[in-house]
C-alpha positions as CSV (number, residue, x, y, z in Angstrom):
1,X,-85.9,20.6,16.5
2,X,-83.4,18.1,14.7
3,X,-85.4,15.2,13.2
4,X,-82.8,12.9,15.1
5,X,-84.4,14.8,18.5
6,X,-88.0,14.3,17.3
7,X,-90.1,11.3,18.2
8,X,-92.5,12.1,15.9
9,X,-89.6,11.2,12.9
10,X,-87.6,7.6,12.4
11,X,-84.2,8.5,11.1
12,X,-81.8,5.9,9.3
13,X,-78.2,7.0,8.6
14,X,-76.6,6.9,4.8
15,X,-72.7,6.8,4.4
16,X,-70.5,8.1,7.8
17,X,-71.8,12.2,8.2
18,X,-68.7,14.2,9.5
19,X,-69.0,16.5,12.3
20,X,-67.0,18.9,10.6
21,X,-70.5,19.5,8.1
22,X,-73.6,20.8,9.2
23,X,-75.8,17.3,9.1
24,X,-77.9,17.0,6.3
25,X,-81.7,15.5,6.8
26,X,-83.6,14.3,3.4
27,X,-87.5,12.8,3.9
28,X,-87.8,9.8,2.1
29,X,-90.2,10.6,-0.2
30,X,-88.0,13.4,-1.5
31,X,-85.4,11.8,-2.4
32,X,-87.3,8.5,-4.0
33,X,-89.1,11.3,-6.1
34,X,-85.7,12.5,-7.3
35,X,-84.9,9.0,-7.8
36,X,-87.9,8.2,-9.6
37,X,-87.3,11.1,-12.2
38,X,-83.3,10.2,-12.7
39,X,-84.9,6.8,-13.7
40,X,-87.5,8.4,-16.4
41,X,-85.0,8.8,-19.1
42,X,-81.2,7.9,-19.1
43,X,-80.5,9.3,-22.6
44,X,-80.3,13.1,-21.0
45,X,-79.5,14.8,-17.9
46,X,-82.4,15.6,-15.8
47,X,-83.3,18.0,-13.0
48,X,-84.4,20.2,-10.6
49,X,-84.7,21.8,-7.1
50,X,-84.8,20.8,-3.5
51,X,-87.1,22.4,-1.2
52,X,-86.7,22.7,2.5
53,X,-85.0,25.1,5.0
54,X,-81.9,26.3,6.8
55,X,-82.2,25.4,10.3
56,X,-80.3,25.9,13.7
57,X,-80.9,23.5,16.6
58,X,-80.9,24.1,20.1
59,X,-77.3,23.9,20.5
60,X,-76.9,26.7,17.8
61,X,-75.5,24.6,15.2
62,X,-77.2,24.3,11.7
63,X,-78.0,21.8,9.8
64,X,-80.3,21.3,6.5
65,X,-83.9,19.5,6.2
66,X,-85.1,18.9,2.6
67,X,-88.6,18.0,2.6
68,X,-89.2,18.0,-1.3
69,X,-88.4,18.1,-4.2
70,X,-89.8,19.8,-7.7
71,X,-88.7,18.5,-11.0
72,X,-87.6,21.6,-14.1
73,X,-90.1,20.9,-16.4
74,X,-88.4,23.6,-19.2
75,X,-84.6,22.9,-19.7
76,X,-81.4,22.5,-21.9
77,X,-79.9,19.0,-21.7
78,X,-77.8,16.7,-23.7
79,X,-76.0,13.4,-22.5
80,X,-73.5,15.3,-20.6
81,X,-75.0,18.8,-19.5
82,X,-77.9,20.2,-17.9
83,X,-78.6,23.9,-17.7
84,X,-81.8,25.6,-16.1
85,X,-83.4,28.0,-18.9
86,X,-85.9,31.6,-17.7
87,X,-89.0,29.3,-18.1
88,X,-87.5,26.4,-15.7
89,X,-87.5,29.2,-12.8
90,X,-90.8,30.5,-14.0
91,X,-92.5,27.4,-13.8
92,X,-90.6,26.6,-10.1
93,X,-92.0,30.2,-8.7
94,X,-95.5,28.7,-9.6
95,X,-94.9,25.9,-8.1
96,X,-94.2,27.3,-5.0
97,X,-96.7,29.0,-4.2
98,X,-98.9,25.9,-3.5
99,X,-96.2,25.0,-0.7
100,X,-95.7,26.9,3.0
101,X,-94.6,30.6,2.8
102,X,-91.4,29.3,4.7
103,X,-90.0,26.3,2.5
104,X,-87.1,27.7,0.9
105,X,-85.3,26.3,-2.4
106,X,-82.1,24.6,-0.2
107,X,-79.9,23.2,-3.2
108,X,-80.6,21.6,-6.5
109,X,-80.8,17.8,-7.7
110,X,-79.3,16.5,-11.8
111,X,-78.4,13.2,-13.1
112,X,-75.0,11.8,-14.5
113,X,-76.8,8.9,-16.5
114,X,-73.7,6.6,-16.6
115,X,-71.1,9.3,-15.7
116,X,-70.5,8.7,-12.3
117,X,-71.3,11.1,-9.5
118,X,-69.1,14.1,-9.6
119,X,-69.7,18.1,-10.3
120,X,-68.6,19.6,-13.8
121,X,-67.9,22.9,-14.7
122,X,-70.9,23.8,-15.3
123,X,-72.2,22.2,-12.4
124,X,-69.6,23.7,-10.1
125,X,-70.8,27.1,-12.4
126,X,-74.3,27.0,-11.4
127,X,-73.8,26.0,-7.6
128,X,-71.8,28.9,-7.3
129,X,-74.1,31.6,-9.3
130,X,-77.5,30.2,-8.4
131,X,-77.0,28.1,-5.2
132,X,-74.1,29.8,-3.3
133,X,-75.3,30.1,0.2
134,X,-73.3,28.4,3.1
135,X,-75.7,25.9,3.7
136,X,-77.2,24.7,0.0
137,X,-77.1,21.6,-1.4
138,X,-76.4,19.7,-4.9
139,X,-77.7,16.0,-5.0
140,X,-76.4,14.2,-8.0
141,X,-77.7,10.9,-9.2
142,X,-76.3,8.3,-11.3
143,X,-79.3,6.3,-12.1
144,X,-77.4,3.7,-14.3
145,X,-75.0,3.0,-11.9
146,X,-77.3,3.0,-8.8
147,X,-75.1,5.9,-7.3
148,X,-76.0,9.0,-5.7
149,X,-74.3,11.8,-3.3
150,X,-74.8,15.4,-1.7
151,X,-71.9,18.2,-2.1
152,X,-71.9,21.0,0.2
153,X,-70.1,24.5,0.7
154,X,-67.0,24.2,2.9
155,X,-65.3,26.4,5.2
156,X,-62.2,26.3,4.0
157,X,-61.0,29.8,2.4
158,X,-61.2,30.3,-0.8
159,X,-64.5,27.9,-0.1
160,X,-65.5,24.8,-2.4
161,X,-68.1,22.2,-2.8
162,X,-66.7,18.9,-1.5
163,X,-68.5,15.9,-1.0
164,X,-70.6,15.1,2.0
165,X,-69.5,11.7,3.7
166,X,-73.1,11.0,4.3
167,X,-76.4,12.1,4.9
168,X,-79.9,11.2,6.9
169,X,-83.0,9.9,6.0
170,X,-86.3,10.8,7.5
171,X,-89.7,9.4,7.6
172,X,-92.4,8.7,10.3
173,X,-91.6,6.5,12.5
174,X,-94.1,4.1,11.3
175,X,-92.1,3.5,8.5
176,X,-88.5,2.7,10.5
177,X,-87.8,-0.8,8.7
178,X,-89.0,0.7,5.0
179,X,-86.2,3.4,6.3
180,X,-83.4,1.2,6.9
181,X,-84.0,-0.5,4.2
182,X,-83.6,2.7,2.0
183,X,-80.6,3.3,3.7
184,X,-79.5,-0.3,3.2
185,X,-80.2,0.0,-0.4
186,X,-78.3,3.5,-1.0
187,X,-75.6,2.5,0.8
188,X,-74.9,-0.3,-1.6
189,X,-76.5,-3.2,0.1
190,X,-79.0,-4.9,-2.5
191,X,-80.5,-7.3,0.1
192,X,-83.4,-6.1,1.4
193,X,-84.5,-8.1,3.7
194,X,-88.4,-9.3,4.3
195,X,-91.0,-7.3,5.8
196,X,-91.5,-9.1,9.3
197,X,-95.5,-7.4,9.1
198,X,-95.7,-10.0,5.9
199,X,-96.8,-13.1,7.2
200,X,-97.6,-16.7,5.6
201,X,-101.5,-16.9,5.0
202,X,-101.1,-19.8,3.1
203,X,-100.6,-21.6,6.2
204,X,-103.6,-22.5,8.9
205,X,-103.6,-24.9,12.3
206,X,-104.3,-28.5,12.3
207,X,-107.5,-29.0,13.0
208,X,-108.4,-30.5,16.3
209,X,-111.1,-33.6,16.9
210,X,-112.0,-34.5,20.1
211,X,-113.0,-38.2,20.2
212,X,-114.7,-39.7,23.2
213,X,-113.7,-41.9,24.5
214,X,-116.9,-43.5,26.3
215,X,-118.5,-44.1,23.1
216,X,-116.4,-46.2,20.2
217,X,-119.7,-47.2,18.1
218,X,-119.5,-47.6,14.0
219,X,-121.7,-44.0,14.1
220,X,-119.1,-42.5,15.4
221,X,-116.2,-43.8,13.2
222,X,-118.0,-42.8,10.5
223,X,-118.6,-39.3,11.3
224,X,-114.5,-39.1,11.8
225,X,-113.5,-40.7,8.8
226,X,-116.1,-38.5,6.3
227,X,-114.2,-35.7,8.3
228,X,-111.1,-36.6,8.1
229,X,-111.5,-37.3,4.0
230,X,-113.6,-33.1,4.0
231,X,-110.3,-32.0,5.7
232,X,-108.2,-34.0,3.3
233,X,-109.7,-32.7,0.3
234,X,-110.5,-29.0,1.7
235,X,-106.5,-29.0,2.5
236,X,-105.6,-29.9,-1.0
237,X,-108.1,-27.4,-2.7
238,X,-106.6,-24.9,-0.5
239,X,-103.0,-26.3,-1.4
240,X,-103.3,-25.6,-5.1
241,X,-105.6,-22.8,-4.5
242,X,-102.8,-20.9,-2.7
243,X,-99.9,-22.2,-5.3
244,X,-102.0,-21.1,-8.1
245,X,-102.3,-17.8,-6.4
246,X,-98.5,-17.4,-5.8
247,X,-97.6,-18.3,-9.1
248,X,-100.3,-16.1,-10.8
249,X,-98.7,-12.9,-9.0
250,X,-95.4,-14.1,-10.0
251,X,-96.4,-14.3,-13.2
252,X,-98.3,-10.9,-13.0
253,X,-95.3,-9.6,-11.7
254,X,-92.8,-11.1,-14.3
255,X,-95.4,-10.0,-17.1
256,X,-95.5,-6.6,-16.0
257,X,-91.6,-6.0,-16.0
258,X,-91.7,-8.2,-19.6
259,X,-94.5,-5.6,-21.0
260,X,-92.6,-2.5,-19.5
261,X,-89.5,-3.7,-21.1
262,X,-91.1,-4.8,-24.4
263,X,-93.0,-1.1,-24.2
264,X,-89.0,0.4,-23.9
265,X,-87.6,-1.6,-26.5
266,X,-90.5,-0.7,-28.8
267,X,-90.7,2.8,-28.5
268,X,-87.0,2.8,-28.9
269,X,-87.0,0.8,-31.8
270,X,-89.5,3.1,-33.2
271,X,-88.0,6.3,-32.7
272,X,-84.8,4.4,-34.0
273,X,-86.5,3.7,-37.2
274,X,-88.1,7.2,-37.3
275,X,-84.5,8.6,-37.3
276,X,-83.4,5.9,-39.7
277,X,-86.0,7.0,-42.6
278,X,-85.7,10.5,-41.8
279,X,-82.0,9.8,-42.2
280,X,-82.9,7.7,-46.1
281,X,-85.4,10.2,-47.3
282,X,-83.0,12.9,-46.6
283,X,-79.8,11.1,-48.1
284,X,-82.3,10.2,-51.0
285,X,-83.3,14.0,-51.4
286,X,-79.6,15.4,-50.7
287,X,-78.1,12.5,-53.4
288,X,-80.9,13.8,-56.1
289,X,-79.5,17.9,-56.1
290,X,-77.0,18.9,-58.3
291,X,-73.8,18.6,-55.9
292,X,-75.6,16.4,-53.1
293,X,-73.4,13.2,-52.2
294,X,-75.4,9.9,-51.5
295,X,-75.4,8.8,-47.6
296,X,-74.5,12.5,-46.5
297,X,-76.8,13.0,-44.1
298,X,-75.8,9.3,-42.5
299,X,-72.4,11.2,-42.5
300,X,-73.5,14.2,-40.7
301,X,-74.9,12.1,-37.8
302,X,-72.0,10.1,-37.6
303,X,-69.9,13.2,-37.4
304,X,-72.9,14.8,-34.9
305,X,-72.3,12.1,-32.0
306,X,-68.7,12.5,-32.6
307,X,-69.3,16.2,-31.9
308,X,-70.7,15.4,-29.1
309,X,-68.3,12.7,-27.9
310,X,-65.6,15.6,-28.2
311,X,-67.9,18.2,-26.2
312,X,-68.1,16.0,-23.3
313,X,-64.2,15.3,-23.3
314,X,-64.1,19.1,-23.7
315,X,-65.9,20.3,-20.7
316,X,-63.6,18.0,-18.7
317,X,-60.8,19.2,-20.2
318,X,-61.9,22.4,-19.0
319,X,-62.6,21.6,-16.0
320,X,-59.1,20.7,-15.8
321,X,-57.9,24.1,-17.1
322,X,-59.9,26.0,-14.6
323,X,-57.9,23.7,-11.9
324,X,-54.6,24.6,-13.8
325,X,-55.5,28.1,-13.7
326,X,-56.2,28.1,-10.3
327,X,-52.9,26.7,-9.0
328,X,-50.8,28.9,-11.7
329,X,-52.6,31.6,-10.4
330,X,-51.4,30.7,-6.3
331,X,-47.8,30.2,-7.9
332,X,-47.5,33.7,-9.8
333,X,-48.6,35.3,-6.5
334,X,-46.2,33.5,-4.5
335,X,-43.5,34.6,-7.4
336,X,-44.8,38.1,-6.9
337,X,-43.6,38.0,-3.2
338,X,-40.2,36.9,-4.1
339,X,-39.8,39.3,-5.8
340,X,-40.8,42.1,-3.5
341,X,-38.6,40.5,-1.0
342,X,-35.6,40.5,-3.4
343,X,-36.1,44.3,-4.3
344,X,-36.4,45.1,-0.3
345,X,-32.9,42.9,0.2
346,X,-31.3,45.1,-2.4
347,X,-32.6,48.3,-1.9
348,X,-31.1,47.4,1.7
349,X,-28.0,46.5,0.2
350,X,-27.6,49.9,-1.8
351,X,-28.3,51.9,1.6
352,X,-25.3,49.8,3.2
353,X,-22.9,50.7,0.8
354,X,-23.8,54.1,1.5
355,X,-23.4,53.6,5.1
356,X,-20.1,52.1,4.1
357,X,-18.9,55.1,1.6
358,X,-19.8,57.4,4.1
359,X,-17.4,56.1,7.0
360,X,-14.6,55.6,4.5
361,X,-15.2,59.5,4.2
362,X,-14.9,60.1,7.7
363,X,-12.2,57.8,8.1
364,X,-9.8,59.5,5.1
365,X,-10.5,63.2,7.0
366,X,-9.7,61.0,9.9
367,X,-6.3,60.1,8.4
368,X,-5.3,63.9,7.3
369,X,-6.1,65.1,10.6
370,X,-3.6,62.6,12.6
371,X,-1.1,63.4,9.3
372,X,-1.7,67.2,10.5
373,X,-1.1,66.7,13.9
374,X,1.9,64.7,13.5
375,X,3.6,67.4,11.0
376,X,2.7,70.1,13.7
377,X,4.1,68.2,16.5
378,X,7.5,67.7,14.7
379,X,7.5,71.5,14.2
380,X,7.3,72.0,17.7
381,X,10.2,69.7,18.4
382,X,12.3,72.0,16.3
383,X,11.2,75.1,18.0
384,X,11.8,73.6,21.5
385,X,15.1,72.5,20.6
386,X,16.4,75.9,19.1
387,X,14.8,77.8,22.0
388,X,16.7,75.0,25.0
389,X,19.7,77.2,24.2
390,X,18.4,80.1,26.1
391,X,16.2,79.1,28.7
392,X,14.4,75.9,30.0
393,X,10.6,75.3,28.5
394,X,7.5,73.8,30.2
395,X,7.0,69.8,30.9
396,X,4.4,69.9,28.1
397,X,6.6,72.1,25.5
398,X,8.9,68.4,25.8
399,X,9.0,67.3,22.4
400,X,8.8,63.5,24.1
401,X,5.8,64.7,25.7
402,X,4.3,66.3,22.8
403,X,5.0,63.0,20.5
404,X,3.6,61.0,23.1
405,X,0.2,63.0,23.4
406,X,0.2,63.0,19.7
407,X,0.4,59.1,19.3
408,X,-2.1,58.7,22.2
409,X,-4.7,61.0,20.2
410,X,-3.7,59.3,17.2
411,X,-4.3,55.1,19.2
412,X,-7.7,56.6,20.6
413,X,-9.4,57.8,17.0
414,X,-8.2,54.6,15.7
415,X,-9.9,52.6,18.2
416,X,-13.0,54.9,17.8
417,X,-13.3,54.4,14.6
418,X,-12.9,50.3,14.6
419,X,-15.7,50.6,17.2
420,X,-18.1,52.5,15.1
421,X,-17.2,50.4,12.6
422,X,-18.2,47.1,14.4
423,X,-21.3,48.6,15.7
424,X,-22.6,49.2,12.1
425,X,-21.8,45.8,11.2
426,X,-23.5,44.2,14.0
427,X,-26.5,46.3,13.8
428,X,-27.0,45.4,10.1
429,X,-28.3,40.8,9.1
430,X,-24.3,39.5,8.1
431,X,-26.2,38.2,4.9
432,X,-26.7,41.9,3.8
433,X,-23.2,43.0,4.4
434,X,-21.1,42.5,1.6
435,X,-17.6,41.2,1.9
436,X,-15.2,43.9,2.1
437,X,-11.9,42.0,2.6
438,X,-9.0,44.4,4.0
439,X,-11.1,47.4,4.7
């Protein structure tokens, strides 16, 4: 059953989810985990995997439920890159066997500390290698930025990882308004608004002092005014008793986040002196060799982060390649078809003009034949004519006849072959006809 459909689970949307995607459902505490470990150091990328399942509802459509998350203990970082090493999956596969035979690895989780959220080339490398199924996940987390977002498989062809529009949060719906105000927070509303199961204990009733009314004697007064001046003073001990306690876990609070900081600052500072002397003693040993320079070794850090500057504008200028390549790719294969369809047009062509040198054949024996017929129809003029003398020849031996039947013959090929020659023109596209003016 969908979370959404379950009573059991309180459900709090992130972002606008499309019904184009198969919905995605996180529980809370997965994704604050994730969260809490993008927060542990910003200096790297960090990692690791989501567990859950694949799921169908009722209505046959899927959708995704991560209910946890495990962090890669064993992996290759840097500022700008996160990889998973053989030890990383190692060390997942134990994991995993604490947890139910049927939670499955659904996607993976990594951090952009101060990058943005967005997949690389590597990232886009991995999903598709390690995390290819239709319905798996990537979750990527910019914790300086306070961003995060899910990418997902679509089903377009050839298929990418676009990113989802939004997603759902799931707890037990005991926990509705923490919930919402999760979802408040990551969808970048900072104002979280008070608990309503917080109330004020600083604050008590009046108290009440029935007086009668009967009986006004000096005993009586007395009793009132000591107290009235018990209440007074019990109200202000309580007063400053309360403030003292506000401000004291105020200050608790304040000194905390102070000492956490300080703790930061310090072990930065530290490790930042660390580097610093390892940096002299080397220079120091480097400037004392034969060829050494003084200050190379300050040099060669210099030039390090400058390395790695350029690595980082690298893999995005690879990324941009790969797009490149991609479209250059959809434009030589368009090209190629062109150019299949340009060979068919001619190799119609060619077969036209044979079509064409063909019928000029026929049309040349066409031509001697009528010349024949004429030349033997003037013969037989002359014959008749000699031959009148003696007796009187047929109706059809008439040379007038004769000439007539001749140039009746001769009209009716003619007009055969201009209709044959029409039908092969109009049987034939006009654009792969060439122009044959006068023929």
């Amino acid at each position: 059953m969908r979370p959404d459909r379950d009573s059991h689970y309180a459900v709090a949307t992130v972002g606008q989810p499309s019904d184009r995607d198969p919905p995605v459902f996180v529980e809370l505490d997965a994704i604050l985990d994730a969260e809490d470990h993008a927060l542990s150091d910003t200096r790297v990328e960090l990692g690791g995997v989501l567990l859950g399942g694949h799921f169908q509802d009722s209505d046959g459509k899927p959708f995704v439920f991560v209910t946890d998350a495990l962090r890669a203990r064993h992996y290759e970082a840097t500022k700008g890159s996160f990889k998973f090493t053989h030890d990383t999956w190692q060390e997942i596969t134990r994991q995993r066997e604490g947890y139910d035979p049927g939670t499955r690895i659904v996607g993976w989780y990594h951090t952009h500390p101060g990058w943005g959220v967005f997949l690389s080339g590597m990232d886009l490398f991995i999903c598709e290698h390690f995390f290819n199924r239709p319905l798996d996940l990537a979750l990527v987390i910019d914790p300086c930025r306070g961003e995060r977002a899910f990418f997902q498989w679509s089903d377009a062809t050839p298929r990418q990882v676009q990113q989802s529009s939004g997603y759902y949060l799931v707890a037990s719906r005991f926990r509705q308004h923490e919930l919402d105000a999760y979802a408040r927070l990551f969808a970048g509303d900072n104002e979280m608004s008070q608990d309503p199961r917080v109330r004020n204990l600083t604050a008590s009733p009046a108290p009440s002092v029935v007086i009668n009314e009967s009986n006004r004697s000096w005993q009586t007064l007395a009793v009132l005014g000591s107290l009235t001046v018990q209440l007074a003073v019990l109200a202000l001990l309580f007063w400053r008793f309360a403030a003292e306690s506000s401000g004291s876990r105020d200050a608790a609070i304040q000194a905390n986040a102070a000492q956490q900081a300080l703790a930061e600052l310090t072990v930065s500072r530290i490790r930042e002196h660390e580097l610093n002397a390892k940096a002299e003693v080397l220079d120091a040993v480097v400037g004392k060799t034969p060829d050494g320079q003084q200050g190379l070794v300050s040099s060669l850090l210099e030039k390090s982060n400058e390395a790695e500057d350029l690595r980082s504008n690298l893999r995005g200028q690879r990324a941009l390649q790969q797009e490149t390549d991609r479209r250059l790719t959809a434009v030589q294969a368009d090209l190629q078809k062109s150019n299949k369809r340009n060979e068919q047009l001619a190799a119609e062509v060619e077969r036209m003009q044979i079509v064409l040198a063909e019928l000029r054949t026929k049309n040349s024996k066409q031509e001697q034949q009528i010349a024949e017929l004429q030349g033997q129809s003037g013969t037989a003029a002359d014959g008749s004519t000699a031959e009148s003398e003696a007796a009187d020849p047929p109706i059809w031996e008439w040379p007038g006849v004769q000439l007539g039947v001749a140039v009746g013959l001769l009209g009716l090929i003619t007009l055969a072959v201009v209709r044959y020659r029409r039908f092969q023109g109009s049987s034939q596209p006009t654009s792969d006809i060439p122009n044959r003016a006068g023929e």
